[in-house]
N, C-alpha and C positions, 0 to 999 in steps of 0.2 A: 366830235372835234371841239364842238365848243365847252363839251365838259372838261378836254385833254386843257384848254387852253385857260379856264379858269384855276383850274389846278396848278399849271404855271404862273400865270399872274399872284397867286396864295403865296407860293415858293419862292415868288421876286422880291415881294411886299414881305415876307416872314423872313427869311433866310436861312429857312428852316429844309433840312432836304428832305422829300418825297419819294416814292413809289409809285409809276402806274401801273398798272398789268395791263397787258392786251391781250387777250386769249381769243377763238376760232381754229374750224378747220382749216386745213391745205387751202390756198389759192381764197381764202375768201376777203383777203384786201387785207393784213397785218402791216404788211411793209408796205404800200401804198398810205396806210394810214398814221404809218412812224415820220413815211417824207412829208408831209403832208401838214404834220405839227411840227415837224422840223423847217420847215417852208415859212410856219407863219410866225416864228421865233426868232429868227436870223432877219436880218444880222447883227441886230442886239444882243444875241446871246452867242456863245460856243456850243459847236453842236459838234458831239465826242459819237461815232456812230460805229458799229462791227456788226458780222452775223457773224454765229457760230456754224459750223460745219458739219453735216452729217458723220464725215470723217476727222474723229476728233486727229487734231494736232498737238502742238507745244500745250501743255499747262501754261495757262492766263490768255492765251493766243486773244483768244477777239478782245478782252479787257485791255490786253496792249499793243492790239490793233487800232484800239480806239483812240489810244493817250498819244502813239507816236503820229499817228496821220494828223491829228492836233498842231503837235510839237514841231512836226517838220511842215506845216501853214505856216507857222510865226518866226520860220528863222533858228539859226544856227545858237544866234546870242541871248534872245529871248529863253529860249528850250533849256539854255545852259543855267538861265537864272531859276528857271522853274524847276529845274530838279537839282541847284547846288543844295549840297548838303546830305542831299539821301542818297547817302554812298551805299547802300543793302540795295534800294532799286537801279541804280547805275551798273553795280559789278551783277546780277540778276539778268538785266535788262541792258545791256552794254548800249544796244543803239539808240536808248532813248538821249542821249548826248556824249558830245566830245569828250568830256571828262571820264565820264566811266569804260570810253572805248580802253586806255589801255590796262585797265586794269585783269584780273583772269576773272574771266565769267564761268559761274556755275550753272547749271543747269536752270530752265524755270522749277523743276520741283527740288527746288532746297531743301537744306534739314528742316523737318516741323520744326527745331527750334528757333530757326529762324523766320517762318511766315509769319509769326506776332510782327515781327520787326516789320517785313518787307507790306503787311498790309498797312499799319500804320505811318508808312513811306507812302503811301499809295495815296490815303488819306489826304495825307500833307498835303501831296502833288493836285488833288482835285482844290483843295482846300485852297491853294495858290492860283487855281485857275478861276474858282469864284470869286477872290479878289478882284480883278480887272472886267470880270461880267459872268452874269449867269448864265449855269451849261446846262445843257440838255445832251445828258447820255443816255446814247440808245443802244439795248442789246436786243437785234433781231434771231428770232429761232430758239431763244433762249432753250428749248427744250432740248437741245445739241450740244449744249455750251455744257465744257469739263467741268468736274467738280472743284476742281481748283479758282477757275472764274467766276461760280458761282459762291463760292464762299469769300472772296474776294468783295462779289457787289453785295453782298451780309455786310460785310464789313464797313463798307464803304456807304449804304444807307445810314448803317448805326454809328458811326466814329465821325461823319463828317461834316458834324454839327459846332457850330452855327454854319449853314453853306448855302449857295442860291444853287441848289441843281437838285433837276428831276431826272432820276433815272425809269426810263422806258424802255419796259422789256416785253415782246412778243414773243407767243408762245401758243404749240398747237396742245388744247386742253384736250384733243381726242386721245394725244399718245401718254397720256400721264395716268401711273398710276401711283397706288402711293409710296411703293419701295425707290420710284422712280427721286435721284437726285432733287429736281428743282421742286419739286411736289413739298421737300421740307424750306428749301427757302421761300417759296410763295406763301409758305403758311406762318413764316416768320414775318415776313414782309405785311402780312396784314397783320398781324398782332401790332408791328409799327402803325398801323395806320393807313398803309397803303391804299389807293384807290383801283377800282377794277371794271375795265370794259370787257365785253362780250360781244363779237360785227358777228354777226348772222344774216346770211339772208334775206334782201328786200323782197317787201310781198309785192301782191300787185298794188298796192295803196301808194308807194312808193314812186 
């Protein structure tokens, strides 16, 4: 924990966004230990949070589970300032504001010609929420989460610089191998730099 929190403190003082990992087996305190740094952050910061689902759902689902439970904490009129402009994440994403409800919404897996666009919306929209304070987003289970989400928080470590946010993602290193999805974004993610826990186990010294 206090490594998690030094690592925030770097990302408040820099404005530079981060990576942590959290990797362990089933049950051995992942999510216990996201609330936990999420606890000692707020209410200073925005804390953007999703678990991904064993049963994958919508493409981006916990990414924009994460931005709308945000969005709808600050209000109808704030939400709408935050995402004016990025009409590709509105007509995508209809619910994340008034504005893009009436437009026709396409599916979340848009044409690839358009996911350049709609991740660089995404960007913006994090990019506007470290304006007013630093966030801390969290993807729990990460090793669930669709490949569409995962390429999204690619994007979104690398594109959304200068920004005060750490994203924190947990994940079981039992079930990864390396054909496995997230197996090439964590290896992206440390060539960024990212930082990496491993909970295991207390002995009896503990």
């Amino acid at each position: 924990l206090a490594r998690a929190l030094m690592l925030w403190r770097d990302v408040v003082r820099s404005g530079e966004p981060q990576a942590l990992l959290v990797a362990g087996e089933a049950g051995i305190g992942k999510t216990r230990f996201s609330r936990e740094v999420a606890l000692a952050v707020a209410p200073a910061a925005a804390v953007l949070a999703a678990a991904a689902q064993p049963i994958a759902g919508a493409p981006f689902e916990p990414v924009i589970t994460a931005l709308t439970g945000h969005l709808h904490a600050v209000g109808e009129r704030e939400a709408d300032r935050l995402v004016a402009g990025l009409d590709e994440l509105s007509r995508v994403f209809p619910d994340l504001s008034r504005s893009g409800r009436g437009l026709d919404a396409r599916p979340a897996g848009a044409r690839e010609a358009d996911r350049e666009v709609l991740f660089e919306q995404l960007a913006v929209l994090v990019g506007r929420l470290t304006d007013e304070q630093p966030v801390l987003f969290v993807l729990d289970d990460a090793h669930w989460a669709d490949h569409a989400s995962l390429l999204a928080i690619r994007h979104l470590v690398i594109a959304t610089s200068p920004a005060r946010v750490l994203f924190l993602l947990t994940y079981r290193d039992t079930e990864l191998s390396r054909r496995h999805p997230l197996s090439d974004l964590l290896a992206v993610l440390r060539r960024q730099g990212a930082r990496h826990i491993t909970l295991s186990g207390l002995t009896g010294e503990h």
